[in-house]
Structure formats: C-alpha cells, structure tokens
DRENLUM-608940 format. One record per residue: residue number from 1; residue in one letter; chain; x, y, z of N, C-alpha, C in turn. Coordinates in nm, 4 decimals, decimal comma. Layout:
// DRENLUM-608940
[NUM 'a' 'A' [X Y Z] [X Y Z] [X Y Z]],
...
// end
This chain:
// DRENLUM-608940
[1 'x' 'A' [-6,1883 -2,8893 -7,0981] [-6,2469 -3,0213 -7,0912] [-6,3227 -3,0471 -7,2214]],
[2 'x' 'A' [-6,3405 -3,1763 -7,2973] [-6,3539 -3,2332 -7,4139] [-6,5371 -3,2500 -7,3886]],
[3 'x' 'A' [-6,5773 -3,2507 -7,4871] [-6,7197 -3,2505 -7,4630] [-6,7769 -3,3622 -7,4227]],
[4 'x' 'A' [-6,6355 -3,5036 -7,4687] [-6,7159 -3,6368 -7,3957] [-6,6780 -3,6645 -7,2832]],
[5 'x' 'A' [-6,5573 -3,5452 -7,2043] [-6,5324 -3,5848 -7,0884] [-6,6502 -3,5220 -6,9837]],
[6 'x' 'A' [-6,7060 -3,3911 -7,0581] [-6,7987 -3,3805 -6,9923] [-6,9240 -3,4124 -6,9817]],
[7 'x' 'A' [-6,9691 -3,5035 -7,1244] [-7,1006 -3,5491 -7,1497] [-7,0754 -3,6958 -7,0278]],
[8 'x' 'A' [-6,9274 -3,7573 -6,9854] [-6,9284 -3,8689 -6,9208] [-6,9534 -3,8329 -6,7778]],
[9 'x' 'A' [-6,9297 -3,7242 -6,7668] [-6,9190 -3,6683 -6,6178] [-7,0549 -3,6173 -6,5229]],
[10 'x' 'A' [-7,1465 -3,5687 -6,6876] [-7,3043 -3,5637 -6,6499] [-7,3778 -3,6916 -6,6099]],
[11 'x' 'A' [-7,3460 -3,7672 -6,7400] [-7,4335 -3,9180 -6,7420] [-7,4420 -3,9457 -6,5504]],
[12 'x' 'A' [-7,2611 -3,9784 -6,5344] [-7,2415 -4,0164 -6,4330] [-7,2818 -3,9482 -6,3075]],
[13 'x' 'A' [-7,2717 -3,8391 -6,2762] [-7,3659 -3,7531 -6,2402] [-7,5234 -3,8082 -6,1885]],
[14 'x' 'A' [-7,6196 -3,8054 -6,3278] [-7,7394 -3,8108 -6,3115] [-7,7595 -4,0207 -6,2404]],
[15 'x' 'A' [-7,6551 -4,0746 -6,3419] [-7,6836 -4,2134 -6,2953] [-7,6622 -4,2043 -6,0980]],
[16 'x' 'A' [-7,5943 -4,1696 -6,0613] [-7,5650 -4,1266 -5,8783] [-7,6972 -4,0965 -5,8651]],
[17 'x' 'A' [-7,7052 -4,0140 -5,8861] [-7,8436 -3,9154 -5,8547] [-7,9787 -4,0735 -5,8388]],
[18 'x' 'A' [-7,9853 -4,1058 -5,9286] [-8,0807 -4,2262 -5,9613] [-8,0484 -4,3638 -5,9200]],
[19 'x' 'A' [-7,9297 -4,4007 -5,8618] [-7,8584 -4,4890 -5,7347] [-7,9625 -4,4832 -5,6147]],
[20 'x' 'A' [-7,9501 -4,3057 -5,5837] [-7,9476 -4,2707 -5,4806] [-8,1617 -4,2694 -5,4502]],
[21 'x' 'A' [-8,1798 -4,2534 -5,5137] [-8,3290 -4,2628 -5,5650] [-8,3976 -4,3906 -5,5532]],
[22 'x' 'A' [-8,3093 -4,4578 -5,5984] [-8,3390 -4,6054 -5,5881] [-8,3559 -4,6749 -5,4628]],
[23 'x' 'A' [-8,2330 -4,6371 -5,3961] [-8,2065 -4,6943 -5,2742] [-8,2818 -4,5859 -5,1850]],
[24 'x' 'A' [-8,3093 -4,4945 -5,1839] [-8,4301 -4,4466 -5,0736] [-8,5521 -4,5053 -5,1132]],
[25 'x' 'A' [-8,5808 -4,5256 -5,2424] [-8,7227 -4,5822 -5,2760] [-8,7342 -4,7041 -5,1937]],
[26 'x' 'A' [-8,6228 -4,7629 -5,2375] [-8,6171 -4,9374 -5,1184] [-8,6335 -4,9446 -5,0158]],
[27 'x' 'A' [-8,6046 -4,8100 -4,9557] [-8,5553 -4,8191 -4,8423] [-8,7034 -4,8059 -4,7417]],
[28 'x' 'A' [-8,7686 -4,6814 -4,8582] [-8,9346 -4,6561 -4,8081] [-9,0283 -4,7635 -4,8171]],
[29 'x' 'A' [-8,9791 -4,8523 -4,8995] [-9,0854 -4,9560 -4,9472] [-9,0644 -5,0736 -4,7824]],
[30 'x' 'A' [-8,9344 -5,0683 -4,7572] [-8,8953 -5,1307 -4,6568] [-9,0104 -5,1311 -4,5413]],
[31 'x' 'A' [-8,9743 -4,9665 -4,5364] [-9,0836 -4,9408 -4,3612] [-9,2118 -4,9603 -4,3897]],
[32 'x' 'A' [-9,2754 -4,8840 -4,5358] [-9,4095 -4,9288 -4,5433] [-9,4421 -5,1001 -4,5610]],
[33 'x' 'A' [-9,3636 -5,1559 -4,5802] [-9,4014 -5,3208 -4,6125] [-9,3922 -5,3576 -4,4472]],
[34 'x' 'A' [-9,3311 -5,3278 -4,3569] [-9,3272 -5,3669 -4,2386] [-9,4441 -5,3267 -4,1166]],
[35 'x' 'A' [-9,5015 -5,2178 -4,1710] [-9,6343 -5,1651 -4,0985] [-9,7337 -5,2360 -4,1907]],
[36 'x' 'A' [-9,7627 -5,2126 -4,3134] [-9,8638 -5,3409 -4,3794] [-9,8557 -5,4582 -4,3190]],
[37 'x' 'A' [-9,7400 -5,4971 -4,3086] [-9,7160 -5,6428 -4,2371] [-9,7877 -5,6715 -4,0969]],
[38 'x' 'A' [-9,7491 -5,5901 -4,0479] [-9,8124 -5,5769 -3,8490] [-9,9608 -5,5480 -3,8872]],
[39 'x' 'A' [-9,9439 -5,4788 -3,9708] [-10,1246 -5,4202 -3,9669] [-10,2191 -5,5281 -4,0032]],
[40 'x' 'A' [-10,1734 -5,6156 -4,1236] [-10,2779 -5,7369 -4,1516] [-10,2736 -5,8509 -4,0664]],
[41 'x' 'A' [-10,1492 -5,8873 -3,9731] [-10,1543 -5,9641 -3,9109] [-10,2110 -5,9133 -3,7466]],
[42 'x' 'A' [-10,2217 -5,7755 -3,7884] [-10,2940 -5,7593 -3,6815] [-10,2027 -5,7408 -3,5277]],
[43 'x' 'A' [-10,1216 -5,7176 -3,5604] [-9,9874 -5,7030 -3,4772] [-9,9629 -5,6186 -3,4124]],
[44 'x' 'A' [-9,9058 -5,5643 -3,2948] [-9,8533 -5,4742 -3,2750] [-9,7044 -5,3754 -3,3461]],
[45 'x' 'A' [-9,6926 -5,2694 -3,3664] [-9,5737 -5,2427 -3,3883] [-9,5122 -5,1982 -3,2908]],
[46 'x' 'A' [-9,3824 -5,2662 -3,2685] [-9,2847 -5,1940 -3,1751] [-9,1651 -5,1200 -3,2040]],
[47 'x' 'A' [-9,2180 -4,9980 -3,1464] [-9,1324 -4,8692 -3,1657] [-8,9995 -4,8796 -3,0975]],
[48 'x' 'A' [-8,9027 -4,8814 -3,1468] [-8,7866 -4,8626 -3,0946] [-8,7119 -4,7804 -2,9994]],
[49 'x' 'A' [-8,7781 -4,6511 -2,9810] [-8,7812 -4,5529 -2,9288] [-8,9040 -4,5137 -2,8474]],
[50 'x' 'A' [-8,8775 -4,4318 -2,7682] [-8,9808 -4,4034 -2,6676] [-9,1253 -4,3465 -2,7435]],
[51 'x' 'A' [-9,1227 -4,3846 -2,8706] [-9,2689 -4,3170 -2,9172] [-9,3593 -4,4207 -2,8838]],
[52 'x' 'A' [-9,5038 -4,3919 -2,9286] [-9,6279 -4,4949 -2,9612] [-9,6554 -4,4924 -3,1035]],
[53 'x' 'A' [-9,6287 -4,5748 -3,1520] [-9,6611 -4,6284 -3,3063] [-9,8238 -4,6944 -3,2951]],
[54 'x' 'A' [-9,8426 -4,7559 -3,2158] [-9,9993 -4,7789 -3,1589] [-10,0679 -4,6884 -3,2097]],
[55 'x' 'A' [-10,0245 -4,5481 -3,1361] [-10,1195 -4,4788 -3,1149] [-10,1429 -4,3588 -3,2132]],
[56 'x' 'A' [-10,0460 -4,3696 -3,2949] [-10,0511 -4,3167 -3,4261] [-10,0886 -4,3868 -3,5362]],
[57 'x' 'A' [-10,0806 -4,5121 -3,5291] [-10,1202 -4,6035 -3,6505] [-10,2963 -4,6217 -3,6287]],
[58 'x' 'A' [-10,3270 -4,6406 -3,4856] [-10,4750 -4,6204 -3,4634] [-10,5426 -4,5250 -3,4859]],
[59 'x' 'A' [-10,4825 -4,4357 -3,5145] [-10,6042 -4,2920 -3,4779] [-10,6534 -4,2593 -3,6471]],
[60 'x' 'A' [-10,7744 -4,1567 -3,6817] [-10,8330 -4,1560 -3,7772] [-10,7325 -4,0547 -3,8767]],
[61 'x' 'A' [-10,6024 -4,0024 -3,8621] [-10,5063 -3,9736 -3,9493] [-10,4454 -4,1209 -4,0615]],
[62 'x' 'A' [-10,4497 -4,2463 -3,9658] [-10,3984 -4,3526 -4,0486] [-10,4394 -4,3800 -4,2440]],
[63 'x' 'A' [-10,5540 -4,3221 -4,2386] [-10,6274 -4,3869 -4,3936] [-10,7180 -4,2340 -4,3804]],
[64 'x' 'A' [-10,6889 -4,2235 -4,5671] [-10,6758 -4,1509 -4,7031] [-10,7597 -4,1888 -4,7769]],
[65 'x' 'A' [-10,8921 -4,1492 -4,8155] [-10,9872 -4,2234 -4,9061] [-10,9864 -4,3820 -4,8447]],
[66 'x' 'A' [-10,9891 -4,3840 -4,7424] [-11,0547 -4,5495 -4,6375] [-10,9327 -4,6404 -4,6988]],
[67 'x' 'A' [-10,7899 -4,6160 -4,7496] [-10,7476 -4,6731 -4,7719] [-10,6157 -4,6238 -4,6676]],
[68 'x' 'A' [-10,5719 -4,7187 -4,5327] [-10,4624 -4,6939 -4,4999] [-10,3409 -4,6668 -4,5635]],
[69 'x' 'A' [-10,2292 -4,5563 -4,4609] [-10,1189 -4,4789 -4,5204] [-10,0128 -4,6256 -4,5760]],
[70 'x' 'A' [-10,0063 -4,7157 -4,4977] [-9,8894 -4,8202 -4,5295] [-9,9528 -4,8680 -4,6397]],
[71 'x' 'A' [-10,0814 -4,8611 -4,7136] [-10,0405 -4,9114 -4,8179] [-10,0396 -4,8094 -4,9072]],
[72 'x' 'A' [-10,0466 -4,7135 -4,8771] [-10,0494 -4,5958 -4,9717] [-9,9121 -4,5674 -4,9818]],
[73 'x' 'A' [-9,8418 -4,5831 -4,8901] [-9,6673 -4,5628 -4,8702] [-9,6483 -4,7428 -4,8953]],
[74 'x' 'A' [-9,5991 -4,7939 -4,9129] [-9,5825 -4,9389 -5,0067] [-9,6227 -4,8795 -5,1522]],
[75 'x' 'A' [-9,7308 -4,8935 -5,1647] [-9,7578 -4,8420 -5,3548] [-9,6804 -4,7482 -5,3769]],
[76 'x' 'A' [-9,6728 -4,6030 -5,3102] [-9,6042 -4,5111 -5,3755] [-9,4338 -4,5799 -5,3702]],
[77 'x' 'A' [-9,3448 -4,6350 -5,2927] [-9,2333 -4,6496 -5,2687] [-9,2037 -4,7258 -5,3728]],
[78 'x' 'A' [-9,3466 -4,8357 -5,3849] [-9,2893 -4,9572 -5,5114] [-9,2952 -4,8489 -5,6795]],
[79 'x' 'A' [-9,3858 -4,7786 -5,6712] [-9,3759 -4,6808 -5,7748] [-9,2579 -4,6250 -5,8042]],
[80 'x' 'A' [-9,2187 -4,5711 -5,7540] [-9,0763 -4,4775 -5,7374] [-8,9291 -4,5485 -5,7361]],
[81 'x' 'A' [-8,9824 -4,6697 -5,6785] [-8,8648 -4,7840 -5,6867] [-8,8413 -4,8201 -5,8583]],
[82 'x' 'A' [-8,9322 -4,8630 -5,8908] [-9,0129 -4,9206 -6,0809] [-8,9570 -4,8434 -6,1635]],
[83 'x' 'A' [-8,9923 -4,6812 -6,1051] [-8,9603 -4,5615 -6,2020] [-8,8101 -4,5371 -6,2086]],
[84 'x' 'A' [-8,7486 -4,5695 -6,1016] [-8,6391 -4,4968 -6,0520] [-8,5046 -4,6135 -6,1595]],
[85 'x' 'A' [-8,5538 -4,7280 -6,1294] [-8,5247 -4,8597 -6,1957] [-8,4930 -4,8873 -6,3983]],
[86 'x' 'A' [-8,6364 -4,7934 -6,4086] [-8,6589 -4,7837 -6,5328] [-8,5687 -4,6719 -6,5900]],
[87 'x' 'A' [-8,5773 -4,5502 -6,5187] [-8,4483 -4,4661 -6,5735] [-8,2626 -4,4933 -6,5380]],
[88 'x' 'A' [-8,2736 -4,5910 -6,4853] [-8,1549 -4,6181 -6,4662] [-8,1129 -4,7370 -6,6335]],
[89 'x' 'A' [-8,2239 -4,7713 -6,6237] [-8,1790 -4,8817 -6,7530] [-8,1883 -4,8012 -6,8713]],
[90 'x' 'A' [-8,3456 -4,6842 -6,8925] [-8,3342 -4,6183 -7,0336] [-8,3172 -4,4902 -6,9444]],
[91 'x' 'A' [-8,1656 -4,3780 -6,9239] [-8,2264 -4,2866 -6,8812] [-8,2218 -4,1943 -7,0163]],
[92 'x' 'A' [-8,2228 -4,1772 -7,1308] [-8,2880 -4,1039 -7,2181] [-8,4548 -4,0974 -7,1507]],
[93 'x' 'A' [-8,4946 -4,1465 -7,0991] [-8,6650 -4,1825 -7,0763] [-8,6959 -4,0466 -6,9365]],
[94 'x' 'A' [-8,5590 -3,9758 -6,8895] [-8,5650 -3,8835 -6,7809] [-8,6577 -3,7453 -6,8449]],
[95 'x' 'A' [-8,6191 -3,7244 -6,9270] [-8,7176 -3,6155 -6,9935] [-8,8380 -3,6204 -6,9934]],
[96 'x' 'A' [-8,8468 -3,7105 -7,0703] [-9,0119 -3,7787 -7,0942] [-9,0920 -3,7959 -6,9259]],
[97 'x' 'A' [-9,0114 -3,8603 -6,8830] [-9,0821 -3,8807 -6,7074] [-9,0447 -3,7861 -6,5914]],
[98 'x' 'A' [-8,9900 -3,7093 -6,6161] [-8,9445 -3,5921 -6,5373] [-9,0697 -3,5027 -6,4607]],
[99 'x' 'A' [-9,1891 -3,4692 -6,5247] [-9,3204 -3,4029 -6,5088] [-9,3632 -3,4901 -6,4017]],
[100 'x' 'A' [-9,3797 -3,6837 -6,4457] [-9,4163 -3,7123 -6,3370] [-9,2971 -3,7455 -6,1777]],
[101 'x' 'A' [-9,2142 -3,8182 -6,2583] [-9,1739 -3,8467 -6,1239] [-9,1566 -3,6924 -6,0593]],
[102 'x' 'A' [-9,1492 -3,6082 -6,0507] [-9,1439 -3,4606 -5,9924] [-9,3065 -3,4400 -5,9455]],
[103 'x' 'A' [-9,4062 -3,5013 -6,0269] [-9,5407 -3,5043 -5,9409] [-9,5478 -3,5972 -5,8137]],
[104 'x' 'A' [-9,5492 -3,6559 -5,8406] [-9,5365 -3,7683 -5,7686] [-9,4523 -3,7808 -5,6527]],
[105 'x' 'A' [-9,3613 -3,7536 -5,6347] [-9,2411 -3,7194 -5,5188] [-9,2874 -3,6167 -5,4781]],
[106 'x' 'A' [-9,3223 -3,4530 -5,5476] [-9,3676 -3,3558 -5,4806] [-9,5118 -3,3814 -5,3450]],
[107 'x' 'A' [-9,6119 -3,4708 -5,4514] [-9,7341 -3,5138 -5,3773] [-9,6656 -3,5967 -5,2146]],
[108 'x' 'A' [-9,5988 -3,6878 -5,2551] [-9,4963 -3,7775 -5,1301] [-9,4524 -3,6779 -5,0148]],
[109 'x' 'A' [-9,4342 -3,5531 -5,0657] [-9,3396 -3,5049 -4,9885] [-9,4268 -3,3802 -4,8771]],
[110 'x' 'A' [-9,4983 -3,3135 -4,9546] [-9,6299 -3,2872 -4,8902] [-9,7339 -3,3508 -4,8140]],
[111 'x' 'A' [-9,7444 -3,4733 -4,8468] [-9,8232 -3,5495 -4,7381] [-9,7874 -3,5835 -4,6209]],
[112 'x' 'A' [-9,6001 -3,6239 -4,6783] [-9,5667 -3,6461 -4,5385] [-9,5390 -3,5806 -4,4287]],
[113 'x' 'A' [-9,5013 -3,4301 -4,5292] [-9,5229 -3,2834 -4,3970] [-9,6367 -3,2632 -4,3288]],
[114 'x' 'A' [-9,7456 -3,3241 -4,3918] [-9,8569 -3,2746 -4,3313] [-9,8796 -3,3966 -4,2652]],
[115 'x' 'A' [-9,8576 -3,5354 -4,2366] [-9,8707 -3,6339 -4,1967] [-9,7706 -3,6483 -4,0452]],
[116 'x' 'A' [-9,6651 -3,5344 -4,1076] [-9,6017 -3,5544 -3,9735] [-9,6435 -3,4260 -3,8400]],
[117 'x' 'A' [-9,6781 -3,3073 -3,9298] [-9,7588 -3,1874 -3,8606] [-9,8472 -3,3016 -3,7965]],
[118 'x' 'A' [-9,9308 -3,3657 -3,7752] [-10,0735 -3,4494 -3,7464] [-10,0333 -3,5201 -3,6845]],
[119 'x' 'A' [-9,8906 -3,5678 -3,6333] [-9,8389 -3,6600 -3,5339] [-9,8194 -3,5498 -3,3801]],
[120 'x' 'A' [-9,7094 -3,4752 -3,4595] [-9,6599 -3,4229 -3,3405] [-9,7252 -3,2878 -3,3030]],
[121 'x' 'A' [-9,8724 -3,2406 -3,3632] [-9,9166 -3,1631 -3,2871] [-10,1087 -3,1788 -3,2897]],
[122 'x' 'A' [-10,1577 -3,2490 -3,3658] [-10,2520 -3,3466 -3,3156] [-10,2158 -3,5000 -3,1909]],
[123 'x' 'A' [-10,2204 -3,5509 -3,2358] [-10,2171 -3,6452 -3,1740] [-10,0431 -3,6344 -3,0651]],
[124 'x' 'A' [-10,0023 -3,5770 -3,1034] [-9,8917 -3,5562 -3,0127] [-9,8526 -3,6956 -2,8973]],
[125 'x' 'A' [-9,7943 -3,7352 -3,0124] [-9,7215 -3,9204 -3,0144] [-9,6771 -3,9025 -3,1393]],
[126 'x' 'A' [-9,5408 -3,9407 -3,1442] [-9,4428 -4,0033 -3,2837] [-9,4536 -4,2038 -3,2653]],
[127 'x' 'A' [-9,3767 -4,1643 -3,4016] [-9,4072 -4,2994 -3,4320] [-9,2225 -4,3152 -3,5240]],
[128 'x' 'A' [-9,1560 -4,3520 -3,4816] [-8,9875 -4,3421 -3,5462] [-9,0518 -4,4168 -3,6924]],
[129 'x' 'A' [-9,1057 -4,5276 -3,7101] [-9,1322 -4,5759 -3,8708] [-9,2226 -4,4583 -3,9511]],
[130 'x' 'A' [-9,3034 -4,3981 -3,9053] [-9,3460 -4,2802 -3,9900] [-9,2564 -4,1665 -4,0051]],
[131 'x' 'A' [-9,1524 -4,1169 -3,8927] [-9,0529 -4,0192 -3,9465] [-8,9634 -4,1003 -4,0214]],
[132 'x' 'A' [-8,9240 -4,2163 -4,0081] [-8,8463 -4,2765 -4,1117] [-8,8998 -4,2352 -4,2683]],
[133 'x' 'A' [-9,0345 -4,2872 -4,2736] [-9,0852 -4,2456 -4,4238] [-9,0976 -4,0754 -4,4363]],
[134 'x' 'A' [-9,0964 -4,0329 -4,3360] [-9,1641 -3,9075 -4,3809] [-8,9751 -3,8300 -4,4548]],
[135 'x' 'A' [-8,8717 -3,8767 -4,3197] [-8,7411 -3,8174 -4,3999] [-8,7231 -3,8945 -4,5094]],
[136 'x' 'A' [-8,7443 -4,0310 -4,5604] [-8,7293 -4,0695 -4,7089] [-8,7831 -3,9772 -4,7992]],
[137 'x' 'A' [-8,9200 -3,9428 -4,7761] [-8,9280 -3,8752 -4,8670] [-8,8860 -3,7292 -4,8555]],
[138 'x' 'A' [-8,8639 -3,6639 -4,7873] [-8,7322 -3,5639 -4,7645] [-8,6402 -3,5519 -4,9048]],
[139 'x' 'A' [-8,5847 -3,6531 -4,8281] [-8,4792 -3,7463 -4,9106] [-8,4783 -3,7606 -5,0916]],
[140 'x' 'A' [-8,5952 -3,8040 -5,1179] [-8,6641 -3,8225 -5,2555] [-8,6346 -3,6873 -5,2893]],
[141 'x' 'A' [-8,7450 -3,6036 -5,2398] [-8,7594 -3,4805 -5,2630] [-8,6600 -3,3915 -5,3314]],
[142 'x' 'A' [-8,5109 -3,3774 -5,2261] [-8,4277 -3,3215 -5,2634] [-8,3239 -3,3790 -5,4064]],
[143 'x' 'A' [-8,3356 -3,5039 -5,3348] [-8,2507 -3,6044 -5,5075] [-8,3467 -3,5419 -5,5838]],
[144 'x' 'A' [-8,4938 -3,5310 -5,6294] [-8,5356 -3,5022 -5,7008] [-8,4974 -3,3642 -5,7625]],
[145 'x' 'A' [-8,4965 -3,2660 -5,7075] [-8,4292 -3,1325 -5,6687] [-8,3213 -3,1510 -5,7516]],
[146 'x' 'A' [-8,2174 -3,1888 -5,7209] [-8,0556 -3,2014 -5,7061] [-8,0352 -3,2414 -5,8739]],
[147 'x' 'A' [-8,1250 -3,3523 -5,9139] [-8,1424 -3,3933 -6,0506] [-8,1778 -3,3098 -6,1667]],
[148 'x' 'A' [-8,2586 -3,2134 -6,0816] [-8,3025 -3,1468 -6,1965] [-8,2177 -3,0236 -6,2636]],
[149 'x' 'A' [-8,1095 -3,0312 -6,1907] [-7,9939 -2,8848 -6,1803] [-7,8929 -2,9694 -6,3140]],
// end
C-alpha cells in the first residue's frame, strides 16, 4: 500500500472517529437541554420507563458547586460538541487539543460513574435520561480511546 493510500485511509479513519463524537456530543446536549428545560419551567420529567426521574433530579446528588447536573451536562455536551466540530474542520488542531479533549471527556466519564453509583445504590431510583447521559459519555469515552490508537 502507497503512503497516500494509507495517509487517506487514516485521515478517514480519524474523520469517523470525530462524526462519531460529534453526534454523541448532540446527542448529550439533547438530554441535558431537555432536563434544563423541565427544570426551569419547573416541570415534571416523565420517565419513560418504570424509573423516577423526580426523584433523582430532586435529591441533593442533583447540583455540583450549587450549580445543577443539567446544566453542567448541557455546558459540557455543548463543549465537546464546539470541540468535536472544530477538529473536524482543522483536524491538524487534534494534537494540539488532544490533552484536553482527553481531560475533559475523562472528567465526563468519571462523574457519570459516580453519578450513576449515587442513583442506583444511594438513592436507589433510576432515572432512563441520566443513564442516557451517563452511556453517552461511555460512548465519548471510548471514541476518545479508539482515536487515540
């Protein structure tokens, strides 16, 4: 194989990789914009599934430095969305941002283990929109992973 068949085969490669990044970022920004949403209007959320989203969104796990998780998950998703966006247009710029977006997703991905430990054995009630975010960032995690090979 020719070195530009394989320099085309990486690009293409990493550009997937950063598709795929993208569209989980959206996808997180999705659920967190939809619990911000219920939450300022003061709403209920309804769980699709036999969980209580109530009763997980109420309890004193919800907010992180007095600042609730949906908007902490909204900011981080729109972050990661921005970033994910930006290396798709310059990805020469993957090097350079590699330290963080790998901080940043790592931090995501740890919180949400420990965010989801705090559902199902504190408060022991799920909430399907918080495992939604918590496997996005799963998700992140491993693309992140997968990218770096």
């Amino acid at each position: 194989m020719s070195w530009r068949v394989r320099k085309y085969f990486c690009h293409r490669k990493i550009m997937n990789y950063l598709i795929a990044f993208c569209l989980l970022a959206f996808l997180g920004g999705v659920d967190s914009f939809y619990l911000f949403y219920k939450s300022r209007r003061g709403q209920p959320v309804a769980c699709p599934l036999r969980g209580e989203c109530q009763a997980v969104l109420a309890s004193r796990w919800n907010k992180f430095w007095g600042i609730k998780n949906e908007v902490w998950g909204l900011s981080y998703y729109s972050f990661l969305f921005f970033l994910g966006c930006l290396l798709l247009i310059i990805p020469q710029g993957t090097k350079l941002l590699w330290p963080w977006l790998m901080f940043f997703v790592s931090g995501g991905f740890l919180y949400s283990v420990f965010l989801t430990y705090i559902q199902l054995i504190r408060i022991k009630e799920t909430c399907v929109f918080c495992f939604l975010s918590a496997t996005v960032s799963v998700l992140l995690f491993v693309n992140v992973l997968l990218l770096d090979r």
